[in-house]
N, C-alpha and C positions, 0 to 999 in steps of 0.2 A: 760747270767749270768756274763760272762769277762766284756762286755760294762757295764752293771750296777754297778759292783765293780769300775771299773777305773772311772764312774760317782759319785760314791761316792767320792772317794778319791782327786777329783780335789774339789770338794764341801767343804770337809773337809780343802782343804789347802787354800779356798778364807776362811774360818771362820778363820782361826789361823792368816794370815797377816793381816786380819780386824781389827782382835783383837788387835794387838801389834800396828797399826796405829795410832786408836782411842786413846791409852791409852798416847802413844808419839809427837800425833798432839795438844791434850790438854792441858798438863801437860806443855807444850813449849809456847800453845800459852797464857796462863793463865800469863807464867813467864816473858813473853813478852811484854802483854798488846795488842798480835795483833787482834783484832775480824776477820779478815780473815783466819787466822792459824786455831782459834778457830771454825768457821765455815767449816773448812776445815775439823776439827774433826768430827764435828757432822755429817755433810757426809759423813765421814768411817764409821759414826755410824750406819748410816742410811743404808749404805752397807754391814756393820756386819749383822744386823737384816735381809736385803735382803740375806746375804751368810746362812742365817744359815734357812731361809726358802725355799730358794733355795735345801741345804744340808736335808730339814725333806720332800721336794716332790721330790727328784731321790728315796730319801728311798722309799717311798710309790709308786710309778708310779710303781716298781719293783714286788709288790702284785698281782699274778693274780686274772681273776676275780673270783668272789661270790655268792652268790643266791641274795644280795643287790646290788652289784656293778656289773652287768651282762657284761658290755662293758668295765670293767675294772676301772684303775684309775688314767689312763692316764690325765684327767683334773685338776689333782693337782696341777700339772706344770703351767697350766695357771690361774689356781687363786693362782698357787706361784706369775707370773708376774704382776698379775693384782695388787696384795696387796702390793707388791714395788712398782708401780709405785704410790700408794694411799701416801704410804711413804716417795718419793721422794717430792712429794709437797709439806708436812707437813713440812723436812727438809727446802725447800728454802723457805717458808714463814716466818719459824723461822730466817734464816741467814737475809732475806730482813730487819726483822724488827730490828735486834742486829744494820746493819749497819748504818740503818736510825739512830739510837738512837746515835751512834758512833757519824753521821756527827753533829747532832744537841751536844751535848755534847762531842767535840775530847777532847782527850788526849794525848801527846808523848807516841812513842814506844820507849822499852827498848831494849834493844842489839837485834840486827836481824839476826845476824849471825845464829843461830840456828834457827830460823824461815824457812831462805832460807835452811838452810841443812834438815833439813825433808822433806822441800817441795821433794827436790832430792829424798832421798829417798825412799818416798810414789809413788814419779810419777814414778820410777825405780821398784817397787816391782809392782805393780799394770799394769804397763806395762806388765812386764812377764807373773802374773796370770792372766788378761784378754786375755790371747793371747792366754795360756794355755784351758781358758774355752770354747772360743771361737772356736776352735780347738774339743773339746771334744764335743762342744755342737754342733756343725756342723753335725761333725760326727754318733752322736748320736739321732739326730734329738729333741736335748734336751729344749725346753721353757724355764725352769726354768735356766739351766745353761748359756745359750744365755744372757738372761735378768742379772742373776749377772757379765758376763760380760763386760754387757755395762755400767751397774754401774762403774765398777772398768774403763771403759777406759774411763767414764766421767770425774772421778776422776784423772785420769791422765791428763785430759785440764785443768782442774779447778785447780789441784797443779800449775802446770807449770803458769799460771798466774796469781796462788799470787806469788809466786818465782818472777815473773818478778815485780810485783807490790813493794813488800819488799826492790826488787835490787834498782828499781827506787829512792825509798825516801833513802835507803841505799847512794847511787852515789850522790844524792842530796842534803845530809848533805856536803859534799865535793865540789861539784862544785857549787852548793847556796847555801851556810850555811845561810842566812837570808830568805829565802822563804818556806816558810809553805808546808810540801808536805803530811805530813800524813795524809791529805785527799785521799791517794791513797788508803789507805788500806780498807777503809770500799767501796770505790767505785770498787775496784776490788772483796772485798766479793757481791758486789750486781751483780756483771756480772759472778759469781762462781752460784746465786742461777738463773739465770734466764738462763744459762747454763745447771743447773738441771730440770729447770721445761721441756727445750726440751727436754730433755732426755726422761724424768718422762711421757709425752703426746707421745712419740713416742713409749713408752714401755708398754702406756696403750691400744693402738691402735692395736700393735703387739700379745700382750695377749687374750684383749676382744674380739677378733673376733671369736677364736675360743671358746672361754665360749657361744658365739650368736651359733656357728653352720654351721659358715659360708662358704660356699663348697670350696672345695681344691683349689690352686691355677688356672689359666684358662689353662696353658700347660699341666698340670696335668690331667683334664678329658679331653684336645684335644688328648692324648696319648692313651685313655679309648675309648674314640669315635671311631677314627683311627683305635685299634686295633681289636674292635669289628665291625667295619663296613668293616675291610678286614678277615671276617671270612663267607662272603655270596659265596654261597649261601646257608649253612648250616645255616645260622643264616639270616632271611629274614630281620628283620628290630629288631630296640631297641628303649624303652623309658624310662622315669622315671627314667635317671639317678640320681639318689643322692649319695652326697660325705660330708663329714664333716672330721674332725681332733680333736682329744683330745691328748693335747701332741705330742708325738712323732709314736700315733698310727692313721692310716688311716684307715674312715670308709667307703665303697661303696658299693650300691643296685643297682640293671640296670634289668626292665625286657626286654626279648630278644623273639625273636617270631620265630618258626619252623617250619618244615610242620606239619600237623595237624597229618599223615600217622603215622611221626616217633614213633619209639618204647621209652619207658619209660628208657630203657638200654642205647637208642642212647642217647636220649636227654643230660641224668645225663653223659656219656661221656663228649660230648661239656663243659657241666657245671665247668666239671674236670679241662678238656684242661684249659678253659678261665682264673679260679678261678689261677692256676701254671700259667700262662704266666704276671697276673696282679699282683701275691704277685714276680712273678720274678722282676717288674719293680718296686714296690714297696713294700720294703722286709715287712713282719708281717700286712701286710693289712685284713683284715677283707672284705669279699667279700661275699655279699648274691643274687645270680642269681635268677629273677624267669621265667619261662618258660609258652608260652602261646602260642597257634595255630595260624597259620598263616592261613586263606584261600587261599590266593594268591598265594602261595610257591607252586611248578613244586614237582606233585609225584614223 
């Protein structure tokens, strides 16, 4: 119940610096004339909506289960992930086309000095709280907190080079006053979204697989195999391991084969033993054994 409160409340504090982002990356770049600044907005924007569906699946993942949701609700987290990253694309499609539109039609920028001071800022706040999530989401074994994460620390590349993009034509009125540079700026928002679209495909990668099903990492059942294959000769042989992941909870089945002889007492013993040494390696795992005779196995 502590880890889901403290999961909540890191959630809660990537919506509130999203918020204040959005509202200060816009309003700067609008006054500016930058379409990168502006682009940079719509990125925290797009990170806002990521922080605050991130912040409605810790809420829910925290739900036990129900007569509908029997294995819980632990995959909220990863169509939390999935639907940022559907988001992320959306955003750098939009900035790709604002910049093309920029080049074909430039304009001068107006004073940059605040341009480059947000960038600061954003990259400085967004540093903290992805480091923050990332930390919480490690911890936690959190998908949805990981993924808002990596939003906020994409965001922190992609400030840091408009900042440098802005310094550039900034230095440039000064050391070439007759040479045309604010073509930096729209070419730096075009290297801001195709920075997002990596993001956006490695966070749709990272999510999807578990909404597939797709069995737990491969050290993860060598640990499963291992532990149960130094449990003979109580345990003559196993197969049918299956493993999967929803969110931050593990699921595994393995049937296991005995002597034929043993007692229904013995068996559900072992069962016990295995079921506490597997949730010991991996805490709150969901463990279903099943038990089947062995011919072979020594009375």
């Amino acid at each position: 119940m502590i880890q889901h409160e403290h999961k909540i409340k890191v959630a809660l504090l990537s919506v509130i610096s999203n918020s204040m982002l959005v509202l200060s990356k816009i309003v700067i770049g609008l006054a500016i004339g930058s379409v990168s600044v502006i682009s940079e907005g719509i990125h925290s924007g797009v990170d806002l909506v990521a922080s605050l569906i991130a912040w409605f699946a810790v809420r829910m993942v925290r739900l036990p289960a129900d007569k509908r949701h029997p294995f819980g609700h632990g995959k909220f987290e990863n169509m939390s992930g999935t639907i940022e990253a559907l988001l992320i694309f959306l955003a750098a499609g939009w900035i790709m086309y604002a910049a093309i539109q920029k080049l074909i039609h430039p304009h001068p920028l107006a004073t940059m000095g605040w341009g480059v001071l947000i960038m600061v800022v954003s990259s400085v706040i967004n540093l903290v709280v992805s480091q923050l999530l990332f930390k919480v989401g490690r911890e936690t074994q959190s998908v949805a907190l990981q993924a808002d994460a990596w939003h906020l620390r994409t965001d922190v590349y992609t400030s840091a080079g408009v900042m440098v993009g802005l310094l550039l034509i900034w230095l440039g009125k000064f050391i070439c006053p007759g040479v045309y540079l604010d073509w930096i700026d729209p070419v730096a928002a075009m290297v801001v979204a195709l920075m997002i679209i990596k993001a956006a495909y490695d966070l749709t990668i990272q999510s999807g697989r578990d909404l597939l099903d797709i069995s737990l990492p491969a050290e993860e059942e060598a640990w499963i195999r291992d532990y149960i294959t130094s449990l003979q000769p109580k345990v003559c042989a196993f197969h049918n391991l299956r493993t999967r992941k929803a969110g931050a909870d593990r699921f595994m089945e393995v049937h296991i084969m005995v002597d034929g002889k043993m007692s229904v007492e013995e068996s559900h013993r072992i069962t016990g033993i295995m079921k506490t040494a597997i949730r010991g390696q991996f805490p709150g795992a969901t463990v279903t054994i099943h038990v089947e005779p062995c011919p072979t196995c020594p009375s």
